[in-house]
Residue frames relative to the residue before (quaternion, step in Angstrom):
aa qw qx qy qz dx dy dz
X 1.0000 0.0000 0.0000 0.0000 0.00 0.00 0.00
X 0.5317 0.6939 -0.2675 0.4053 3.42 1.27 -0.65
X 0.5687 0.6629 -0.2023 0.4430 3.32 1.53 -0.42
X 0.6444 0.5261 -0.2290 0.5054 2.76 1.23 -1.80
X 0.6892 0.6164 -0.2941 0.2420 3.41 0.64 -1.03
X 0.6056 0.5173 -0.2919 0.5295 3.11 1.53 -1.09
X 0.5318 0.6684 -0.3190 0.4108 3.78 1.01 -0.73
X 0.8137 0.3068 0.0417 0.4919 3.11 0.06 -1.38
X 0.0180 -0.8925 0.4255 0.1486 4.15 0.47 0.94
X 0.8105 0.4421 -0.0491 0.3812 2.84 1.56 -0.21
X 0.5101 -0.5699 0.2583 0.5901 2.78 2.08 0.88
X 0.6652 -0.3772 0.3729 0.5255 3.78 -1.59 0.26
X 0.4081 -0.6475 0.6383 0.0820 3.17 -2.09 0.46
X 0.4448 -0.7835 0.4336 -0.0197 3.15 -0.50 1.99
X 0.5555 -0.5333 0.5171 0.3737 3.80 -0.91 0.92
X 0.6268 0.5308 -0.3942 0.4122 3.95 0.45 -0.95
X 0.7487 -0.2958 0.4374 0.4008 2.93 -2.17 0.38
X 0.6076 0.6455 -0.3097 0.3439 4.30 0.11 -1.53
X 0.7411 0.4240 -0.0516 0.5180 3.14 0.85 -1.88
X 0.5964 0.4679 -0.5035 0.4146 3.41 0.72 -0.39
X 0.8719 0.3413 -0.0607 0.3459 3.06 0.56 -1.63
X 0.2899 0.5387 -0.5624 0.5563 3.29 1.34 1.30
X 0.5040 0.6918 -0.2261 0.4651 3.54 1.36 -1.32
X 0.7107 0.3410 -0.1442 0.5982 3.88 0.92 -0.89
X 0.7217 0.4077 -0.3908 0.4003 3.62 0.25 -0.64
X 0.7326 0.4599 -0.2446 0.4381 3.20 1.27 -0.59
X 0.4338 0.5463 -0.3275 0.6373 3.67 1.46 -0.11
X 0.6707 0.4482 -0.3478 0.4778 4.22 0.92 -0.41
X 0.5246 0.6901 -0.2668 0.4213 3.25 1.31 -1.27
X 0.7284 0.5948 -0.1101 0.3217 2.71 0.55 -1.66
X 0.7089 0.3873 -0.1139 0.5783 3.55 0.87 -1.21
X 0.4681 0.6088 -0.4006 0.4997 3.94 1.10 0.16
X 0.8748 0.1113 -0.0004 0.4716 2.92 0.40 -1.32
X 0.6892 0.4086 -0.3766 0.4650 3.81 0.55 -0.04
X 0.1023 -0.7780 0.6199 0.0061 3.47 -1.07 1.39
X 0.3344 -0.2002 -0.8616 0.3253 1.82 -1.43 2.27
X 0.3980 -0.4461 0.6964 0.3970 3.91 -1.42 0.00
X 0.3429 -0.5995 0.6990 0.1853 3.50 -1.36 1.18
X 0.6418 -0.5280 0.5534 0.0556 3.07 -2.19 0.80
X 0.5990 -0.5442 0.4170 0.4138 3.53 -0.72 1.89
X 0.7726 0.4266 -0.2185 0.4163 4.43 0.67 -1.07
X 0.2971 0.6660 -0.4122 0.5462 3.69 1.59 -0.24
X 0.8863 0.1286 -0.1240 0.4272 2.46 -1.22 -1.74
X 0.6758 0.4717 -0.4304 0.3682 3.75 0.02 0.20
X 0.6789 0.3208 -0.4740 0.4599 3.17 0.95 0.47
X 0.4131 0.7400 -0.3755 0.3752 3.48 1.52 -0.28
X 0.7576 0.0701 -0.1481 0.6318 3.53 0.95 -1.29
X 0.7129 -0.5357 0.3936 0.2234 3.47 -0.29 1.58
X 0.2987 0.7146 -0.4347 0.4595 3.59 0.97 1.28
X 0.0237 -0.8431 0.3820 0.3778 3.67 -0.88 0.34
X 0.7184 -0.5107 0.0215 0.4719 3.58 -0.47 0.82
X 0.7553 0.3374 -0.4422 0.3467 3.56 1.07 -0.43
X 0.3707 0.6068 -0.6257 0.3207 3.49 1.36 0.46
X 0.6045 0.5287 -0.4345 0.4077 4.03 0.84 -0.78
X 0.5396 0.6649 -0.3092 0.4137 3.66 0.97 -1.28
X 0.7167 0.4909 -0.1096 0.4830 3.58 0.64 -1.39
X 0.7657 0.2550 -0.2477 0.5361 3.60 0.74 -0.94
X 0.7339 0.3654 -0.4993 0.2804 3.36 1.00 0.23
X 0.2757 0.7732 -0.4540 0.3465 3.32 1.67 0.22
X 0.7484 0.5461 -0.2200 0.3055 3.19 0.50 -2.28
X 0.5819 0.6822 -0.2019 0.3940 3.11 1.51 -1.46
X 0.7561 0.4483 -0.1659 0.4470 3.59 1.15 -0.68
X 0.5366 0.5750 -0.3763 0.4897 3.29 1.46 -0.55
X 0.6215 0.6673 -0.1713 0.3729 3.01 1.17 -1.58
X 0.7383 0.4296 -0.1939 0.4824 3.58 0.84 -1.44
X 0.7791 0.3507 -0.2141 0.4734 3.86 0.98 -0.70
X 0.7161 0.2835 -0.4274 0.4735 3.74 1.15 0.43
């Protein structure tokens, strides 16, 4: 389970708006600091997600960041 933990920085990722975009901040995180930067489809399968839930939260994540 200790794994999962290290996966997932932000605890499991929720169907809701919150979860998504914990779901994005951590998918940004992620590409900062991890070399190669994983793929928007990677890391969604990594934390047990399906890609257009990543697609969606990284959409929301943009509406969100530019209004």
């Amino acid at each position: 389970m200790a794994v999962q933990d290290r996966e997932r920085p932000g605890g499991p990722y929720t169907a809701d708006r919150p979860g998504r975009r914990r779901l994005a901040l951590d998918f940004l995180r992620a590409k900062e600091t991890e070399q190669p930067p994983p793929s928007p489809a990677r890391f969604a399968e990594r934390v047990g997600v399906a890609p257009a839930t990543m697609s969606k939260a990284m959409h929301e994540w943009r509406e969100d960041d530019s209004g």
